[in-house]
Chimera marker file (.cmm) of the C-alpha trace (Angstrom):
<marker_set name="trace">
<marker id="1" x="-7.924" y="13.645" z="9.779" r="1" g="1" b="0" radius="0.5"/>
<marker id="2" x="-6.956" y="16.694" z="11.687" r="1" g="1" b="0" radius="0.5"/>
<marker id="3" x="-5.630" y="18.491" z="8.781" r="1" g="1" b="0" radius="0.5"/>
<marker id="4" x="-9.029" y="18.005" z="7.002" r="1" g="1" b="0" radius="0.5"/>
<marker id="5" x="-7.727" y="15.155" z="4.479" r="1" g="1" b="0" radius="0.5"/>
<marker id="6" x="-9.632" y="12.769" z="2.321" r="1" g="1" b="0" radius="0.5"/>
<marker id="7" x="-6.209" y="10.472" z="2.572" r="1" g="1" b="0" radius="0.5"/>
<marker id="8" x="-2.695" y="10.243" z="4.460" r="1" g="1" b="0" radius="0.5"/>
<marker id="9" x="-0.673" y="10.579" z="1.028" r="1" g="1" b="0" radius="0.5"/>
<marker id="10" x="-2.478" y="13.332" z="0.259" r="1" g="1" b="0" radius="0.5"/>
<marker id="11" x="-0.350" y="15.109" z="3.200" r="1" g="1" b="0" radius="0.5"/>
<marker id="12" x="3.375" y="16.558" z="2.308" r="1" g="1" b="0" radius="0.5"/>
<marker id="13" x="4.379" y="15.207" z="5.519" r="1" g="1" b="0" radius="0.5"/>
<marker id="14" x="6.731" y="12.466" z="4.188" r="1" g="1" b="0" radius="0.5"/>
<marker id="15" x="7.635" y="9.246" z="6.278" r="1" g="1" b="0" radius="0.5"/>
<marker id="16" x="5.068" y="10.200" z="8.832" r="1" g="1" b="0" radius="0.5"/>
<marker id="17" x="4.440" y="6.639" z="10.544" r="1" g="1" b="0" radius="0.5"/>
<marker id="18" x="1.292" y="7.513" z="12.880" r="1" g="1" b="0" radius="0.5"/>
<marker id="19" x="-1.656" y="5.279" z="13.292" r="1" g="1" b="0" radius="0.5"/>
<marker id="20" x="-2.289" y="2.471" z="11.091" r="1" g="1" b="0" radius="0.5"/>
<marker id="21" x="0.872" y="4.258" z="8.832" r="1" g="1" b="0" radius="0.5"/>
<marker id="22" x="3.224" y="2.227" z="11.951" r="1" g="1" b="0" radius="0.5"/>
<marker id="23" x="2.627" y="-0.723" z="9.856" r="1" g="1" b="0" radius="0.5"/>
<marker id="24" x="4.283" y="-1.921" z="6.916" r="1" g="1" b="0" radius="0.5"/>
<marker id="25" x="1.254" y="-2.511" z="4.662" r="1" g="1" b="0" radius="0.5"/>
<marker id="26" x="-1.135" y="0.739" z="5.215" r="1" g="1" b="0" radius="0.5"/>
<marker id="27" x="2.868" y="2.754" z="4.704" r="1" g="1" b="0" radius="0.5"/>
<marker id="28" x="3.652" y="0.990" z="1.631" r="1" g="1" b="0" radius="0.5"/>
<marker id="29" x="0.277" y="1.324" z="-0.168" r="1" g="1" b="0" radius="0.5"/>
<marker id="30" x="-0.177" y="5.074" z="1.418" r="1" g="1" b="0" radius="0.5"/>
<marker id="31" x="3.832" y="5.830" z="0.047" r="1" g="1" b="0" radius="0.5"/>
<marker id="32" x="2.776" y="3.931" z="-3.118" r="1" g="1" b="0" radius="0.5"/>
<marker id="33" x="-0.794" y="6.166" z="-3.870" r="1" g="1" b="0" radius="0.5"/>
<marker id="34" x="1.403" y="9.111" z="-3.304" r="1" g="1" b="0" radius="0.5"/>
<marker id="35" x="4.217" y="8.509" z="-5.416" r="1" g="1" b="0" radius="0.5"/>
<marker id="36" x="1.995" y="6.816" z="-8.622" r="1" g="1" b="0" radius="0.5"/>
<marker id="37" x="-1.485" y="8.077" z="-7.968" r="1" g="1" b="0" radius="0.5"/>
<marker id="38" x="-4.567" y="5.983" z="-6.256" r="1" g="1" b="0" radius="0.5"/>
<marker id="39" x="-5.608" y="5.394" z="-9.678" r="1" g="1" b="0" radius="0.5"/>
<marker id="40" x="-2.818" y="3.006" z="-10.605" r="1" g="1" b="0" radius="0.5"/>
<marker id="41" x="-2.683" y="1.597" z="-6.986" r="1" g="1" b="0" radius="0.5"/>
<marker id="42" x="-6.018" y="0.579" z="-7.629" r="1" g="1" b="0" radius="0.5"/>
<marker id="43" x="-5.151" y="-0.700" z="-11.173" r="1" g="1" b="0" radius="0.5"/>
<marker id="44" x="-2.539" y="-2.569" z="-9.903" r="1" g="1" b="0" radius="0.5"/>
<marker id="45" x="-4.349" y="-4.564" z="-7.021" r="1" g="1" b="0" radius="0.5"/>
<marker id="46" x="-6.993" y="-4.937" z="-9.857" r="1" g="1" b="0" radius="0.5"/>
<marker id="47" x="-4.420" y="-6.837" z="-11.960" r="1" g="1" b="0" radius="0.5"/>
<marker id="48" x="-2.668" y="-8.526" z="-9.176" r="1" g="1" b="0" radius="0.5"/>
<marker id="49" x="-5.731" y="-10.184" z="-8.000" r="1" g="1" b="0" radius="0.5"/>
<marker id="50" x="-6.462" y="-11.762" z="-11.908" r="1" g="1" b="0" radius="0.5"/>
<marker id="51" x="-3.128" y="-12.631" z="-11.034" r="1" g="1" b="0" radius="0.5"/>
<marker id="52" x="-3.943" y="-14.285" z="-7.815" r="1" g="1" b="0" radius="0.5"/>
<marker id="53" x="-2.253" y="-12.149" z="-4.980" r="1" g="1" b="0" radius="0.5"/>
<marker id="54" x="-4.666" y="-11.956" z="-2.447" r="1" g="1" b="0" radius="0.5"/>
<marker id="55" x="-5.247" y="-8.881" z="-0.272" r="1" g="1" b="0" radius="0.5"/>
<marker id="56" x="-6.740" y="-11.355" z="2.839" r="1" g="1" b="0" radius="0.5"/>
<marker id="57" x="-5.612" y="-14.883" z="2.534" r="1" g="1" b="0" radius="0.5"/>
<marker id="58" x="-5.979" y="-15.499" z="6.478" r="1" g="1" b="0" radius="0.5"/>
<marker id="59" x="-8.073" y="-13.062" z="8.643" r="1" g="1" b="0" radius="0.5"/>
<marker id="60" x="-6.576" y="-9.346" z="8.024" r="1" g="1" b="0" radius="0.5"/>
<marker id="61" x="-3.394" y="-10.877" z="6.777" r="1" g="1" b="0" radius="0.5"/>
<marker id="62" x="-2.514" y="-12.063" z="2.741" r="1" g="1" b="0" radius="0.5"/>
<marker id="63" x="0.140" y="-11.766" z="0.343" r="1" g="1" b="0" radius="0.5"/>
<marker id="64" x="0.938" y="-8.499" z="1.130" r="1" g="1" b="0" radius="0.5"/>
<marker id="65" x="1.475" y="-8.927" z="4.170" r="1" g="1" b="0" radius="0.5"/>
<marker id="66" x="5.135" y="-11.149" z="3.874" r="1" g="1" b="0" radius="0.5"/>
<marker id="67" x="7.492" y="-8.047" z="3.495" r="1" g="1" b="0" radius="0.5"/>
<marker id="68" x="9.695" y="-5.826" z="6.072" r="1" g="1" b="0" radius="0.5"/>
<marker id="69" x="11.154" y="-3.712" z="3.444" r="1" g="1" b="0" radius="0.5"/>
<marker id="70" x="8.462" y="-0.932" z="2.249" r="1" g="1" b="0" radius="0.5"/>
<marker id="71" x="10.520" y="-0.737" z="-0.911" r="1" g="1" b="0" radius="0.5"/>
<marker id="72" x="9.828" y="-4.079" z="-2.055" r="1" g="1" b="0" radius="0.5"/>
<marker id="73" x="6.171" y="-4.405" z="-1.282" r="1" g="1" b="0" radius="0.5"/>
<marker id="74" x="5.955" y="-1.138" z="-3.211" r="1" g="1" b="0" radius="0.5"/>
<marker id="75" x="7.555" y="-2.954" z="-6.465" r="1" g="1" b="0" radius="0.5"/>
<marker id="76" x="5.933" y="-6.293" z="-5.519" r="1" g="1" b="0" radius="0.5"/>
<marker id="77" x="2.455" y="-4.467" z="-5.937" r="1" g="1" b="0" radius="0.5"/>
<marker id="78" x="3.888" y="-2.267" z="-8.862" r="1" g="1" b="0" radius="0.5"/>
<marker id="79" x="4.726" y="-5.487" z="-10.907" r="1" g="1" b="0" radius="0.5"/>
<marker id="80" x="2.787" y="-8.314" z="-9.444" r="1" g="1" b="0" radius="0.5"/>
<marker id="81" x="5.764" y="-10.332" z="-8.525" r="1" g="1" b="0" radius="0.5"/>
<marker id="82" x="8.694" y="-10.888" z="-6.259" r="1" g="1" b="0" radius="0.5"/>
<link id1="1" id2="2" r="1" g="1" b="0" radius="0.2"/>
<link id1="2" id2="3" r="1" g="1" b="0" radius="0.2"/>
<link id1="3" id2="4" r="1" g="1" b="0" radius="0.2"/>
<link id1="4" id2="5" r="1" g="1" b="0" radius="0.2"/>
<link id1="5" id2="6" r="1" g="1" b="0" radius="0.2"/>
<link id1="6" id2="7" r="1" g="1" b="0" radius="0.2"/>
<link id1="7" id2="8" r="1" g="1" b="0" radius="0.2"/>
<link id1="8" id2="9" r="1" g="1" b="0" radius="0.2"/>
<link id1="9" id2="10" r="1" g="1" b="0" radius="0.2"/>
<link id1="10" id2="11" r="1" g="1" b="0" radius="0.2"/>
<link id1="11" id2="12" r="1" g="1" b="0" radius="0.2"/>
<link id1="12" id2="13" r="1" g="1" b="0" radius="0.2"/>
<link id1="13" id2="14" r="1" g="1" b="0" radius="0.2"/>
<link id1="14" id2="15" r="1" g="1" b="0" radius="0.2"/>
<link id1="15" id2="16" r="1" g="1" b="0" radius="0.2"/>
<link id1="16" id2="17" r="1" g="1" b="0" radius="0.2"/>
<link id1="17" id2="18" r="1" g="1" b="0" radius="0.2"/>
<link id1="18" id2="19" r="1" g="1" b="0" radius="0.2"/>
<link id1="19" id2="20" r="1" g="1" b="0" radius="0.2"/>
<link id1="20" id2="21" r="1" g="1" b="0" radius="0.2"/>
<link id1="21" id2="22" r="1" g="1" b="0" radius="0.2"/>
<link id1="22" id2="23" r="1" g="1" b="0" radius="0.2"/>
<link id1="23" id2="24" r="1" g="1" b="0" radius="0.2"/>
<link id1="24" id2="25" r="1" g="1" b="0" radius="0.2"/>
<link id1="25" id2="26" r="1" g="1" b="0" radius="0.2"/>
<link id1="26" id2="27" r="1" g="1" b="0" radius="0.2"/>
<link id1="27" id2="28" r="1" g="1" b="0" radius="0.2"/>
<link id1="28" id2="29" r="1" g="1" b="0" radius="0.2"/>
<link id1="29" id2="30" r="1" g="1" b="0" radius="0.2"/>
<link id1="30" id2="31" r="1" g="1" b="0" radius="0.2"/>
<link id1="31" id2="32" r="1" g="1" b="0" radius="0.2"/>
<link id1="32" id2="33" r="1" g="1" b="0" radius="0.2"/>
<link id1="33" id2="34" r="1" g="1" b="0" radius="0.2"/>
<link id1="34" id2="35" r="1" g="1" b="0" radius="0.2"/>
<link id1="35" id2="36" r="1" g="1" b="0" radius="0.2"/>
<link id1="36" id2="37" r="1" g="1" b="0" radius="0.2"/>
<link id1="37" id2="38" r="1" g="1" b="0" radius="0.2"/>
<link id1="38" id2="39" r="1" g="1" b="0" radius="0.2"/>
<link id1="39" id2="40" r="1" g="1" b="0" radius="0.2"/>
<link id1="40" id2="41" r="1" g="1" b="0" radius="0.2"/>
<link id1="41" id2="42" r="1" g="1" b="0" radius="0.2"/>
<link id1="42" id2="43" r="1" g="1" b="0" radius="0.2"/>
<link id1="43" id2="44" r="1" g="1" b="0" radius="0.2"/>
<link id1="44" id2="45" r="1" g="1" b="0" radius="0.2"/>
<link id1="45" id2="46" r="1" g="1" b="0" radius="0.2"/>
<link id1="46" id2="47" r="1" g="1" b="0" radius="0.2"/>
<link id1="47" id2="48" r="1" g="1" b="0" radius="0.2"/>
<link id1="48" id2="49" r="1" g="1" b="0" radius="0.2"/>
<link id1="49" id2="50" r="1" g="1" b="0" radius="0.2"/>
<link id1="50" id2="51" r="1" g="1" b="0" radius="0.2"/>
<link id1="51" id2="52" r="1" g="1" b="0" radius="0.2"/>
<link id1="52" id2="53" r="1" g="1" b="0" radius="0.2"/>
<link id1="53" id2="54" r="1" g="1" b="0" radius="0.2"/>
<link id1="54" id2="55" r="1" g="1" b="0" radius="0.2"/>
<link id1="55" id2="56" r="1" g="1" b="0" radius="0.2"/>
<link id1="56" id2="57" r="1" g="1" b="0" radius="0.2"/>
<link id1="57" id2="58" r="1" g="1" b="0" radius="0.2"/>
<link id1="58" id2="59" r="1" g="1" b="0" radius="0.2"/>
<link id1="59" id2="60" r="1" g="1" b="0" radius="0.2"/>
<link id1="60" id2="61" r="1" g="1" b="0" radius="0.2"/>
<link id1="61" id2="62" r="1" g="1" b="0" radius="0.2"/>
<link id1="62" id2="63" r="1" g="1" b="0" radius="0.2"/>
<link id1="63" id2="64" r="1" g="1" b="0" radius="0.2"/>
<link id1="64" id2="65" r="1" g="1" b="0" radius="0.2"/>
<link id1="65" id2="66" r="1" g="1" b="0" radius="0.2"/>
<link id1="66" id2="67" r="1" g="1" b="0" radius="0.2"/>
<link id1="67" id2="68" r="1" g="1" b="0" radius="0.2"/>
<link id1="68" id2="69" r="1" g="1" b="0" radius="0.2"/>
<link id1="69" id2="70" r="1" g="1" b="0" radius="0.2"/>
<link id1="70" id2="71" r="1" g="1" b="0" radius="0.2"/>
<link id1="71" id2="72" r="1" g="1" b="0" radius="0.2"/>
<link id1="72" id2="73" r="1" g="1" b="0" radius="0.2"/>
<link id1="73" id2="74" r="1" g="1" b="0" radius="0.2"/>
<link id1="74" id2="75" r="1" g="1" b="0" radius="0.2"/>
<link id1="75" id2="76" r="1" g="1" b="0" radius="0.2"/>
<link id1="76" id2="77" r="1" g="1" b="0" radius="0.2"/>
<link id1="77" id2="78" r="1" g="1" b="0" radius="0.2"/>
<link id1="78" id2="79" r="1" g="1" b="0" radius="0.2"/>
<link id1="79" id2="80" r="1" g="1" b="0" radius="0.2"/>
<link id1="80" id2="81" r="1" g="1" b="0" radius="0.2"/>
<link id1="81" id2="82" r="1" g="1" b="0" radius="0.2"/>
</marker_set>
């Protein structure tokens, strides 16, 4: 926000974990939008809810919420699958 951005992976800081970014889902999807574009992220959580995958299963928390490794949520909402 201070730098006058729309959205964190917009920034060329890389691996900046500040804010919400400390956790492991707003990082993954933030590293994901940056690396493929918010167009497929969006595209992706499109077809992985046809799919099923929930965003909120429980309160805040749902299927992508079950992963310490950014890497793999970052395939896991790339392909839809573990």
């Amino acid at each position: 926000m201070s730098k006058g951005l729309e959205h964190c992976y917009a920034c060329e800081v890389q691996e900046c974990r500040k804010g919400m970014l400390g956790k492991i889902k707003p990082y993954a999807f933030t590293e994901f939008a940056r690396r493929y574009t918010e167009d497929f992220l969006l595209d992706c959580l499109s077809r992985n809810k046809k799919m099923g995958i929930v965003y909120h299963r429980e309160g805040i928390l749902g299927d992508y919420d079950d992963f310490d490794d950014v890497e793999e949520l970052i395939q896991y909402i790339k392909e839809g699958k573990r």
